[in-house]
C-alpha positions, 0 to 999 in steps of 0.5 A: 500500500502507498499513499502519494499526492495527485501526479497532477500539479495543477490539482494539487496546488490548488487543493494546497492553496485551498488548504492555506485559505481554510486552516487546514480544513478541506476546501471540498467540505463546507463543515469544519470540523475535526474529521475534516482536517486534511487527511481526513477521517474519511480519507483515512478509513479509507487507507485503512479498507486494504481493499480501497484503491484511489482518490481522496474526496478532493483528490489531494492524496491516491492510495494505490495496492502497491 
C-alpha cells in the first residue's frame, strides 16, 4: 500500500492553496470540523479498507495496492 499526492500539479496546488485559505480544513467540505482536517477521517478509513484503491474526496492524496 502507498499513499502519494495527485501526479497532477495543477490539482494539487490548488487543493494546497485551498488548504492555506481554510486552516487546514478541506476546501471540498463546507463543515469544519475535526474529521475534516486534511487527511481526513474519511480519507483515512479509507487507507485503512486494504481493499480501497484511489482518490481522496478532493483528490489531494491516491492510495494505490502497491
Amino acid at each position: 500500500m502507498a499513499v502519494k499526492l495527485n501526479e497532477n500539479q495543477a490539482v494539487v496546488q490548488n487543493i494546497r492553496h485551498g488548504l492555506e485559505k481554510t486552516g487546514g480544513y478541506c476546501p471540498c467540505r463546507i463543515a469544519r470540523t475535526d474529521e475534516n482536517r486534511c487527511m481526513c477521517k474519511e480519507f483515512r478509513d479509507q487507507i485503512a479498507d486494504p481493499h480501497f484503491e484511489g482518490y481522496c474526496h478532493c483528490m489531494l492524496y491516491y492510495k494505490s495496492a502497491d
